[in-house]
FIVEX-80898 format. One record per residue (C-alpha): y negated, x, z negated; residue number from 1. Coordinates in steps of 0.25 Angstrom, whole numbers, plus 5000, padded with zeros to 4 digits. Layout:
BEGIN
+------+------+------+-----+
|   yy |   xx |   zz | num |
+------+------+------+-----+
|    Y |    X |    Z | NUM |
...
+------+------+------+-----+
This chain:
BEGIN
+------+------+------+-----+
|   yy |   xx |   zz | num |
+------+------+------+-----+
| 4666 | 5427 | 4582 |   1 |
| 4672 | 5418 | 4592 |   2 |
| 4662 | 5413 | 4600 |   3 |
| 4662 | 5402 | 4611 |   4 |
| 4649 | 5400 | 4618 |   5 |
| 4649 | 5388 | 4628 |   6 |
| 4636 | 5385 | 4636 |   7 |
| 4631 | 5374 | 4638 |   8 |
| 4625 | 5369 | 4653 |   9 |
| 4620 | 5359 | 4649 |  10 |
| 4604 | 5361 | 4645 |  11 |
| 4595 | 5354 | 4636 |  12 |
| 4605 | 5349 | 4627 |  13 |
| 4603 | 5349 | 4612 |  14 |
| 4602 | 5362 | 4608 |  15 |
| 4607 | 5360 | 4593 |  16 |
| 4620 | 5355 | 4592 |  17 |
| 4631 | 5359 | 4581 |  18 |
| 4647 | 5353 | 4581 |  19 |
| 4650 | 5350 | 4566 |  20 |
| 4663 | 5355 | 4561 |  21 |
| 4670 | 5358 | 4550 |  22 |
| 4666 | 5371 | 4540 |  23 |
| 4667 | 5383 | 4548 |  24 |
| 4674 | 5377 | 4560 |  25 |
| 4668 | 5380 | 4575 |  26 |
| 4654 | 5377 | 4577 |  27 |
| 4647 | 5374 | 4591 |  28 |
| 4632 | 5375 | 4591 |  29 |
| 4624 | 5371 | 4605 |  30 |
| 4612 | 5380 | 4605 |  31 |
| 4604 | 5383 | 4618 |  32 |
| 4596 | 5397 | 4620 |  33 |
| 4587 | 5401 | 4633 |  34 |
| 4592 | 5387 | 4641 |  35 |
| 4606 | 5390 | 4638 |  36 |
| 4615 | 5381 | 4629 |  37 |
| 4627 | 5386 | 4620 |  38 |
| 4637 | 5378 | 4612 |  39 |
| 4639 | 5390 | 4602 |  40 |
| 4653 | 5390 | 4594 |  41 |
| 4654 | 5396 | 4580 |  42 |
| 4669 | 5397 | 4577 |  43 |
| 4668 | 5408 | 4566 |  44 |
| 4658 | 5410 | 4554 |  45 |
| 4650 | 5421 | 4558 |  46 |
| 4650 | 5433 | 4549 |  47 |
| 4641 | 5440 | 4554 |  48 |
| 4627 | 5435 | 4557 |  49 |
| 4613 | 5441 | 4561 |  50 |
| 4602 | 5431 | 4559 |  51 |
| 4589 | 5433 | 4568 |  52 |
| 4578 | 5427 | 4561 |  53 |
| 4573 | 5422 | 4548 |  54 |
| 4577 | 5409 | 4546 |  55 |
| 4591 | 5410 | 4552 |  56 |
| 4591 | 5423 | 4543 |  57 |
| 4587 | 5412 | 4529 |  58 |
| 4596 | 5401 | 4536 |  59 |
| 4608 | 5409 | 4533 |  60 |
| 4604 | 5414 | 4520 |  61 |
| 4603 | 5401 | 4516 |  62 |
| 4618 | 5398 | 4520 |  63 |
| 4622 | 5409 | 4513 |  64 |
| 4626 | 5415 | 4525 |  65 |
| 4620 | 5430 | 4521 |  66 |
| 4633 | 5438 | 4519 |  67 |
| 4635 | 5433 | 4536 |  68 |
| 4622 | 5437 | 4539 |  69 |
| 4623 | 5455 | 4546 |  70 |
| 4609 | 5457 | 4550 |  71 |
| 4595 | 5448 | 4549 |  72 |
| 4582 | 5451 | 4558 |  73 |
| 4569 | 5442 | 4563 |  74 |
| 4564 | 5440 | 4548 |  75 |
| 4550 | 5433 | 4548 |  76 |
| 4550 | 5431 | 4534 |  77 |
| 4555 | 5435 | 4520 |  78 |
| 4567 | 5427 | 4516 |  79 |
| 4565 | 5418 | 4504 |  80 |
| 4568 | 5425 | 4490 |  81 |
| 4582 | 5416 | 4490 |  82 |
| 4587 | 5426 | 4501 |  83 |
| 4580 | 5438 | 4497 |  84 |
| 4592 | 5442 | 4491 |  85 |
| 4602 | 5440 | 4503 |  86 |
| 4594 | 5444 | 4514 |  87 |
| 4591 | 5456 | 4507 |  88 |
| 4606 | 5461 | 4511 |  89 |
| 4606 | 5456 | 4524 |  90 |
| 4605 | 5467 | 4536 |  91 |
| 4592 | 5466 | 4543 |  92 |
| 4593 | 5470 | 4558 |  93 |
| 4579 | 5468 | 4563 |  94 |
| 4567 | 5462 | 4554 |  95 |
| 4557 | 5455 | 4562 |  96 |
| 4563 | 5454 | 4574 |  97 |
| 4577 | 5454 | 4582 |  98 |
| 4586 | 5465 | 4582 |  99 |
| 4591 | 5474 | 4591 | 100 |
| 4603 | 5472 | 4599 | 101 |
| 4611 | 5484 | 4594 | 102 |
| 4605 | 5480 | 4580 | 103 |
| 4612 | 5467 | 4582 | 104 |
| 4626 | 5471 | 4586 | 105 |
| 4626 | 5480 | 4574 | 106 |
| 4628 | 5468 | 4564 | 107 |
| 4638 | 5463 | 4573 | 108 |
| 4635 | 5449 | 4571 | 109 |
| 4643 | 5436 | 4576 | 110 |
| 4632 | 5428 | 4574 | 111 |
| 4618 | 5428 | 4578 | 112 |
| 4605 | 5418 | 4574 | 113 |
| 4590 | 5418 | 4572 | 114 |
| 4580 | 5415 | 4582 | 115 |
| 4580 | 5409 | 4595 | 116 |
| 4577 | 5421 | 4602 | 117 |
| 4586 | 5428 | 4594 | 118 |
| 4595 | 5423 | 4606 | 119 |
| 4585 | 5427 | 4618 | 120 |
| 4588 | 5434 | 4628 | 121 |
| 4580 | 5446 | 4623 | 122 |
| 4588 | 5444 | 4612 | 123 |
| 4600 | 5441 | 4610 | 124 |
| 4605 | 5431 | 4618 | 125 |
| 4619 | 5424 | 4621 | 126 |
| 4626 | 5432 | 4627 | 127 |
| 4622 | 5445 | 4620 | 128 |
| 4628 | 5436 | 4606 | 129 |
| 4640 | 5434 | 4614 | 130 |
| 4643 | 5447 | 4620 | 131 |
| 4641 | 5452 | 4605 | 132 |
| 4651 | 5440 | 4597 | 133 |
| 4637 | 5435 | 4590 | 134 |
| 4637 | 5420 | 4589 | 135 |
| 4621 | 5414 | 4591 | 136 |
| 4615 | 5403 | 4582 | 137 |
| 4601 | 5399 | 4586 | 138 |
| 4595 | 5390 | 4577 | 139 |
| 4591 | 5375 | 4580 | 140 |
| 4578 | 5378 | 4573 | 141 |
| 4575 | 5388 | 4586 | 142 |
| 4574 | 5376 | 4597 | 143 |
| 4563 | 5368 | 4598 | 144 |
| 4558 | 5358 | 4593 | 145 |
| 4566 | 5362 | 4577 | 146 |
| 4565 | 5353 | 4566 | 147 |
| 4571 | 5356 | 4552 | 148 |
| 4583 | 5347 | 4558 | 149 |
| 4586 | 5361 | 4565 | 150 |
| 4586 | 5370 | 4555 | 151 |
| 4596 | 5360 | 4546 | 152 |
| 4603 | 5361 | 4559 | 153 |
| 4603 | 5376 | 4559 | 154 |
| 4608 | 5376 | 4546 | 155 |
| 4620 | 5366 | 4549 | 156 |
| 4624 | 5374 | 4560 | 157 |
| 4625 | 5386 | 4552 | 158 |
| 4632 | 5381 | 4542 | 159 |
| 4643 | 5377 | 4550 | 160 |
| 4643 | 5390 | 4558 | 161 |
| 4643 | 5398 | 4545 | 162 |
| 4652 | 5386 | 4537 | 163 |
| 4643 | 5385 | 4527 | 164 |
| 4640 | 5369 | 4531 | 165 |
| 4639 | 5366 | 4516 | 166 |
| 4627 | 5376 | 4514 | 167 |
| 4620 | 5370 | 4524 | 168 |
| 4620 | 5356 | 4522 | 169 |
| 4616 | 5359 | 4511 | 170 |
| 4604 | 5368 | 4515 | 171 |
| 4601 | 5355 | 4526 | 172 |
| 4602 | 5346 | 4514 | 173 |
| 4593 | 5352 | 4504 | 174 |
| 4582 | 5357 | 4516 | 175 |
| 4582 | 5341 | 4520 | 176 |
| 4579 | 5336 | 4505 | 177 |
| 4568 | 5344 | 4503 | 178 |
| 4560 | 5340 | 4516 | 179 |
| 4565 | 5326 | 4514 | 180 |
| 4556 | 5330 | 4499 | 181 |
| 4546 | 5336 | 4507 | 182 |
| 4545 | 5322 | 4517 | 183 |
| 4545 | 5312 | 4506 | 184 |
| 4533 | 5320 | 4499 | 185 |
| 4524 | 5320 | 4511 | 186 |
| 4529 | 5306 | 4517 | 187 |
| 4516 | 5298 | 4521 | 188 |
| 4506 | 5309 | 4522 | 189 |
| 4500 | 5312 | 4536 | 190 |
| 4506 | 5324 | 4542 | 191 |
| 4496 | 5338 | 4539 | 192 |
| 4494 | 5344 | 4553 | 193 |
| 4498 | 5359 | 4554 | 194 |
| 4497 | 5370 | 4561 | 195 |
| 4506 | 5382 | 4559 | 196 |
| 4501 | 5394 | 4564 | 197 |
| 4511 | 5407 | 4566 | 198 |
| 4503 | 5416 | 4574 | 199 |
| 4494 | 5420 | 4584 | 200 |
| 4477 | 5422 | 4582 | 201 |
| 4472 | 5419 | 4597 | 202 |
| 4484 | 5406 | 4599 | 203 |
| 4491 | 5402 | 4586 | 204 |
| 4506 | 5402 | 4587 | 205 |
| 4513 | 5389 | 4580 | 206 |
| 4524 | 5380 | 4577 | 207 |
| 4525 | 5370 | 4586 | 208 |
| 4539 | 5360 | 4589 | 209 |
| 4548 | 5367 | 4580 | 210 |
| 4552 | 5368 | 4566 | 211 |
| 4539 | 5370 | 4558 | 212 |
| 4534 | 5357 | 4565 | 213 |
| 4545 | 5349 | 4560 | 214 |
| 4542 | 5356 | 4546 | 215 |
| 4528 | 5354 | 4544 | 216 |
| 4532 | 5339 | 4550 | 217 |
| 4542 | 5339 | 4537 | 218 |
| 4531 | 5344 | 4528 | 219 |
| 4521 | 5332 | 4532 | 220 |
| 4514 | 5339 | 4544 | 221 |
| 4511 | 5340 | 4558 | 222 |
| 4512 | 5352 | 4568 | 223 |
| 4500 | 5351 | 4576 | 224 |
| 4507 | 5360 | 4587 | 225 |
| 4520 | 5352 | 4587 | 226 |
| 4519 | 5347 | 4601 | 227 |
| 4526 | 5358 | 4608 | 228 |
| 4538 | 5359 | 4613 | 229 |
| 4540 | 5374 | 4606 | 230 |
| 4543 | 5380 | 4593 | 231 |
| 4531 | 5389 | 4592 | 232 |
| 4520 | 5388 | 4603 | 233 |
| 4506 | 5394 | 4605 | 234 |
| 4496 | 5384 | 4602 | 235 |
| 4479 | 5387 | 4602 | 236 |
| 4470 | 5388 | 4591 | 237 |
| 4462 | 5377 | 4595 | 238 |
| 4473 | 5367 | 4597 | 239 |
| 4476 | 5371 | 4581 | 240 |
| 4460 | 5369 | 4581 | 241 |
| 4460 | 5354 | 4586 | 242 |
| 4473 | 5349 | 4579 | 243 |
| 4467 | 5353 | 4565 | 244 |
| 4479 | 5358 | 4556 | 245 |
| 4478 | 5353 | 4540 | 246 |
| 4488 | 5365 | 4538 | 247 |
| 4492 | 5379 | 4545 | 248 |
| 4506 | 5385 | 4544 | 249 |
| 4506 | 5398 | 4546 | 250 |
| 4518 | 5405 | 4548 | 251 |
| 4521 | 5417 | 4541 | 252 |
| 4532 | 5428 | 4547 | 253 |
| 4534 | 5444 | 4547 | 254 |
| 4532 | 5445 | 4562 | 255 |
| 4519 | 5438 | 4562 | 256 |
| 4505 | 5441 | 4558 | 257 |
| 4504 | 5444 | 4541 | 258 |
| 4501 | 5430 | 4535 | 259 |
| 4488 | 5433 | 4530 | 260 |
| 4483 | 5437 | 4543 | 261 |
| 4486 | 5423 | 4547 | 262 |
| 4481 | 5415 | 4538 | 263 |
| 4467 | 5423 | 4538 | 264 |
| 4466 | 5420 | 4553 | 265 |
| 4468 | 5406 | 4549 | 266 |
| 4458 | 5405 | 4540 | 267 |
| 4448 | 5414 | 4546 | 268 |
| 4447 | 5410 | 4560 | 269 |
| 4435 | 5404 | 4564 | 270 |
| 4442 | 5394 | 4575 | 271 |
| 4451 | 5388 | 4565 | 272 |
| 4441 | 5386 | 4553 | 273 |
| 4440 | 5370 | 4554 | 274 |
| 4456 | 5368 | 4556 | 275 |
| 4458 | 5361 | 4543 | 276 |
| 4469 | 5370 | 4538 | 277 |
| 4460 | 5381 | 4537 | 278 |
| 4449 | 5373 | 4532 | 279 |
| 4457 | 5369 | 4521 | 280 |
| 4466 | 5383 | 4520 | 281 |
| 4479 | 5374 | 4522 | 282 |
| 4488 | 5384 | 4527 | 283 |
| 4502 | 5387 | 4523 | 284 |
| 4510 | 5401 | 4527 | 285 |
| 4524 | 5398 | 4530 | 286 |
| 4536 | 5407 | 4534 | 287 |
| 4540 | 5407 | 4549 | 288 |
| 4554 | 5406 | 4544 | 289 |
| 4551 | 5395 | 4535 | 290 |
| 4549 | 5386 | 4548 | 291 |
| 4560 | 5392 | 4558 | 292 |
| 4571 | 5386 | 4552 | 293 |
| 4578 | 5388 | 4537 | 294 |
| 4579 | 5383 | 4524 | 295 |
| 4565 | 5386 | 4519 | 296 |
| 4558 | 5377 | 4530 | 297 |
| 4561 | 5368 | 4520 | 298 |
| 4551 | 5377 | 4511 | 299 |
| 4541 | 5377 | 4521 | 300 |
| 4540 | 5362 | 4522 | 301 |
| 4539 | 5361 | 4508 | 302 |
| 4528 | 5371 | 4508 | 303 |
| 4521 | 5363 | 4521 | 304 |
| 4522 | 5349 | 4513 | 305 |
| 4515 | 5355 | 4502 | 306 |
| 4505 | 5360 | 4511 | 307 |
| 4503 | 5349 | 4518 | 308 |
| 4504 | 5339 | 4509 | 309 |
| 4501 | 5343 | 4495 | 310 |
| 4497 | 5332 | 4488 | 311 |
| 4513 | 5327 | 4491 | 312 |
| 4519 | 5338 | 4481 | 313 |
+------+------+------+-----+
């Protein structure tokens, strides 16, 4: 693939930026990683992709990219049954985590996309995509503070680097009528606090100014750690304690603790017995993937609403 890869000097611009054009024309991204900025041309469809995470893996099944796709890794959850079947023939390079180098290179891939630190330095960076003719996407859903604004971006931006436009409009079309349902059913009702717990026994783990807040926003919620400025942060228990959560999401992924062991910490700790959620057994499991950007965020906000708000549906 010809690639031309112009960096940009100037920082702290925005960092999500796509030139329309027509069908299957050139397509320059801006995208920053590690301080660095990149206008990113796509002057060809790629034709052979590896896809490094999850959600990027079910973006493109959802496209109808799979017969692009050469190898998979980074799963945190099972794919849902509409792409059992074409996952099922997909090469999987590395399950739960990324893949080596040498593993990599053996696909032969032209394009490259998944996490953020997909792209790290550890990783795979820049120059090590362009020394191996691999063209990076980074998804907007990886830089703070995301909204579902940014995966309907990442969907636009696909289509027109895949030149299935048409397929994702209409993907962005359908996902924006069913949380439109979602906010007209809970319109007027006070917002439910919640807390969404990923991990951690001693400090909990959790969302804070990133896609899951704008989602449990959209559901009729509020994020009581949605004041910082990261993604994910560290927070304490008695900070959860002292805001007092109506619900708890918890996240549920492969890499992580078994589900049940997180919910029975939740309910059987002596700390967190008064935090209404517990009190009244309001919590919801929820995929990790379902709230790091694809189409079945949609799912999850239905899933929240209903939780949150059930006297609406």
């Amino acid at each position: 693939m010809k690639r031309q890869w112009k960096k940009v000097t100037a920082l702290g611009l925005a960092m999500a930026c796509v030139l329309p054009m027509a069908a299957s024309a050139e397509t320059t991204i801006h995208t920053e990683l590690n301080g660095t900025e990149y206008d990113i041309e796509y002057t060809k469809v790629p034709e052979r992709v590896v896809t490094l995470a999850n959600f990027t893996t079910e973006m493109l099944l959802e496209l109808g990219l799979s017969d692009k796709i050469v190898g998979y890794g980074y799963m945190d959850n099972e794919v849902p049954e509409e792409y059992a079947e074409e996952f099922s023939k997909l090469n999987c390079i590395s399950e739960t985590s990324n893949p080596s180098k040498e593993d990599l290179l053996a696909t032969e891939p032209d394009f490259m996309t998944g996490w953020y630190s997909t792209f790290s330095e550890k990783n795979f960076p820049y120059d090590f995509c362009e020394e191996n003719g691999i063209t990076p996407y980074i998804p907007r859903v990886e830089y703070a503070p995301a909204t579902i604004e940014s995966v309907y971006e990442d969907f636009t931006n696909l289509g027109a680097i895949f030149g299935v436009e048409d397929k994702a409009d209409e993907i962005v079309t359908d996902m924006k009528n069913r949380i439109e349902a979602v906010q007209k059913a809970v319109e007027g009702k006070d917002p439910v606090s919640v807390f969404v717990y990923d991990s951690g026994e001693d400090a909990p783990f959790t969302a804070s100014a990133g896609l899951p807040t704008n989602m449990i926003e959209l559901a009729g919620g509020k994020n009581v750690f949605a004041d910082t400025e990261k993604n994910w942060t560290s927070a304490a228990w008695e900070d959860v304690i002292a805001a007092e959560p109506e619900c708890i999401v918890v996240m549920d992924y492969l890499a992580s603790d078994p589900i049940d062991q997180k919910l029975e910490f939740l309910k059987n700790s002596d700390i967190l017995a008064d935090v209404p959620a517990i009190k009244n057994d309001n919590i919801i499991v929820i995929d990790l993937t379902d709230v790091t950007g694809c189409y079945r965020s949609v799912d999850a906000i239905e899933t929240m609403a209903k939780a949150f708000h059930p006297d609406c549906f």
